[in-house]
C-alpha positions in Angstrom: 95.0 94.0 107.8 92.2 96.2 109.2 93.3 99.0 107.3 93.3 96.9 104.4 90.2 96.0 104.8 88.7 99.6 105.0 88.7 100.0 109.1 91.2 103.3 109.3 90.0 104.8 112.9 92.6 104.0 115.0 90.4 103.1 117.7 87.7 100.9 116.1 91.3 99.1 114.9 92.2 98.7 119.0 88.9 97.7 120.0 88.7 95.3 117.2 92.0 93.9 118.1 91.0 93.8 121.8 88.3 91.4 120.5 90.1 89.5 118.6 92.8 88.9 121.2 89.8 87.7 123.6 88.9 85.2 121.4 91.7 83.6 120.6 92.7 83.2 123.9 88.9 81.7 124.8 89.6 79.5 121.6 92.9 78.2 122.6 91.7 77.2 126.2 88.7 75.4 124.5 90.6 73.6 122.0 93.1 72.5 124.5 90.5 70.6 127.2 88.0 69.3 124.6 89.1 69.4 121.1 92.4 67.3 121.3 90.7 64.4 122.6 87.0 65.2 121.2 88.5 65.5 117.3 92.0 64.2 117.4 95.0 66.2 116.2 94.5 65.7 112.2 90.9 66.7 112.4 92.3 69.6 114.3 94.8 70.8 111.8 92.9 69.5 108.9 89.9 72.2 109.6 92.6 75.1 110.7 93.9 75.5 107.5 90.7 74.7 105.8 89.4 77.4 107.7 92.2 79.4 106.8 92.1 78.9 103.0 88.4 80.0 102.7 89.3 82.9 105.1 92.6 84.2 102.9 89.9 84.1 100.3 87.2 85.9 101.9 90.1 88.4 103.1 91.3 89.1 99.5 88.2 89.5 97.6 86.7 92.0 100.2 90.0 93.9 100.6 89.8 94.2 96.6 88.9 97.9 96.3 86.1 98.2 94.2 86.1 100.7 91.6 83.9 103.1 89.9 83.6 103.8 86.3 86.4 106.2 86.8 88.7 103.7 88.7 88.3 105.5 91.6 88.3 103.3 94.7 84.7 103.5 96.1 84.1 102.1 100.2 82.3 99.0 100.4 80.8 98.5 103.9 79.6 94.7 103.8 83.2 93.9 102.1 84.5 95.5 104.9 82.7 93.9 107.6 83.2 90.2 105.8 87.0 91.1 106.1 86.9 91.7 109.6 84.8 89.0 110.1 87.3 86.9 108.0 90.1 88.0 110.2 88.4 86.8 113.3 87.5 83.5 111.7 90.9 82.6 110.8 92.1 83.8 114.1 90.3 81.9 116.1 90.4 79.0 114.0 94.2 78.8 114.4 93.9 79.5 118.2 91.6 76.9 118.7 93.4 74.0 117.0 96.8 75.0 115.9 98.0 76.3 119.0 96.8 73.7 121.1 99.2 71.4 119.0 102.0 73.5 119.2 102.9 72.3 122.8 100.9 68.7 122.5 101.8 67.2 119.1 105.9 67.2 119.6 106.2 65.8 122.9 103.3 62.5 121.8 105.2 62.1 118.2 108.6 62.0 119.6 110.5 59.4 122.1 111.8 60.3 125.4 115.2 60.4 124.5 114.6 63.5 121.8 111.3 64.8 123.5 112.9 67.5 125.3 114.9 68.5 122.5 112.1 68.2 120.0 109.6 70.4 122.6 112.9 73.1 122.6 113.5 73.3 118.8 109.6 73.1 117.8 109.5 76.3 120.8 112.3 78.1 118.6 110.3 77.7 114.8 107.2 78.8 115.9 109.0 82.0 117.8 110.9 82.3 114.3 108.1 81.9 112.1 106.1 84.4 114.2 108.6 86.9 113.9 109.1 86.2 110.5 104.9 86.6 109.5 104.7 89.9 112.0 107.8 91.3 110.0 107.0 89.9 106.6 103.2 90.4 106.4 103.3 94.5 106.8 105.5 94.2 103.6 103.9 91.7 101.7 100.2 93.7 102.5 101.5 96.7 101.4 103.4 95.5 98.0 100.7 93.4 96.9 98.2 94.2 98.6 95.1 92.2 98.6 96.6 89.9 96.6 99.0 89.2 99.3 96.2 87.0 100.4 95.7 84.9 97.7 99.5 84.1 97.9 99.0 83.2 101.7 95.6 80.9 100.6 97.8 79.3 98.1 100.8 78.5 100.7 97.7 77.4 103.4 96.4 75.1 100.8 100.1 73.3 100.1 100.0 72.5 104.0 96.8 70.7 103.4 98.5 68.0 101.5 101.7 68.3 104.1 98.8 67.7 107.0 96.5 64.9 105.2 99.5 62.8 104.1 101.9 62.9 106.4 100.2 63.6 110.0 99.8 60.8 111.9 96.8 60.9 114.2 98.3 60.2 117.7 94.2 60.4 119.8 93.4 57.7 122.6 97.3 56.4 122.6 99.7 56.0 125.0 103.5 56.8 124.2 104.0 53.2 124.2 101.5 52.9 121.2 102.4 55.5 119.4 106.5 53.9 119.6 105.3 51.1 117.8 103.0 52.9 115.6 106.0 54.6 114.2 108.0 51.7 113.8 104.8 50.7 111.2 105.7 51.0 107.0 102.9 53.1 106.8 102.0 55.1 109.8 99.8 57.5 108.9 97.2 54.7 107.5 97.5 52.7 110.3 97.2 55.7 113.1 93.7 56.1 111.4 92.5 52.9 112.5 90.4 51.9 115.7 93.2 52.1 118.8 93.5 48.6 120.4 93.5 48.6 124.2 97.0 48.6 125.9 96.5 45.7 128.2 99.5 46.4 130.3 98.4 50.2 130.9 95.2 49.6 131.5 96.4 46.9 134.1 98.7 49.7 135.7 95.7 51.7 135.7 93.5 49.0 138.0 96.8 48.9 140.2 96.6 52.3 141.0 93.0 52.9 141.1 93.2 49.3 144.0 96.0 51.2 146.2 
């Protein structure tokens, strides 16, 4: 991606890396112990892959050469640096929300019975799936180019619709909720209403809080 995007000094590319890795892993402890319960878990991967849409956009326009009147490729250095800004914005936008939900949103959606089994197989897609993008990307970048891009923006875009239509927002309920919220025709309109209070937790809550 960086040397896409113009960056070819192999250590500007590290120390840009090093940053990015930084962030991430700032964004992901942040979105774990406020976001989750700030936003809720749709808002959360609603404005990912927003982010990343206008990002794969950003990415592919500035890693468009530009050409003189000879079609020579000419350097660009604000396209270059909106790339790289790009790259940290989508990173850290997935970091922050995305990965968060990777460990939370599978063991809420899912009863006990298949929770562990649900935690293990969602563990083995997003391993696949990362191996896959690492492997894939390298090829796809280098065949199409910044193009590539607008193909990933396009594919970001579909999980919009996947995310606003079929995510159910699980925030402020206990498992006990969320059983009978799936047991609703329509889930996903009802898990955007105002949570009622679960009388008997809260009661269990008062018990404990007495002893």
């Amino acid at each position: 991606m960086l040397k896409n995007a113009g960056i070819t000094d192999s250590a500007t590319q590290l120390w840009i890396g090093i940053g990015i890795d930084i962030c991430s892993f700032l964004a992901a402890i942040t979105g774990s112990l406020f976001f989750a319960e700030r936003f809720g878990r749709r808002k959360m991967a609603l404005s990912a892959t927003f982010i990343t849409v206008a990002a794969m956009l950003v990415m592919g326009l500035c890693t468009k050469a530009p050409q003189d009147d000879d079609g020579n490729a000419v350097s660009n250095k604000t396209a270059t640096i909106f790339a790289v800004l790009a790259i940290y914005i989508v990173q850290i936008g997935f970091s922050g929300n995305w990965t968060p939900l990777q460990a939370l949103y599978p063991t809420e959606i899912f009863n006990f019975s298949l929770r562990a089994k649900a935690a293990g197989i969602t563990n083995v897609f997003w391993g696949t799936s990362g191996f896959l993008f690492n492997n894939v990307n390298p090829i796809g970048l280098g065949n199409l180019y910044w193009k590539y891009y607008m193909v990933q923006m396009v594919w970001n875009g579909v999980w919009i619709g996947f995310v606003y239509f079929l995510m159910v927002e699980t925030k402020g309920r206990t498992l006990e909720q969320l059983d009978a919220l799936f047991n609703k025709p329509n889930a996903v309109k009802e898990s955007l209403k105002v949570v009622e209070p679960d009388q008997a937790y809260e009661a269990s809550e008062k018990k404990v809080a007495a002893a």
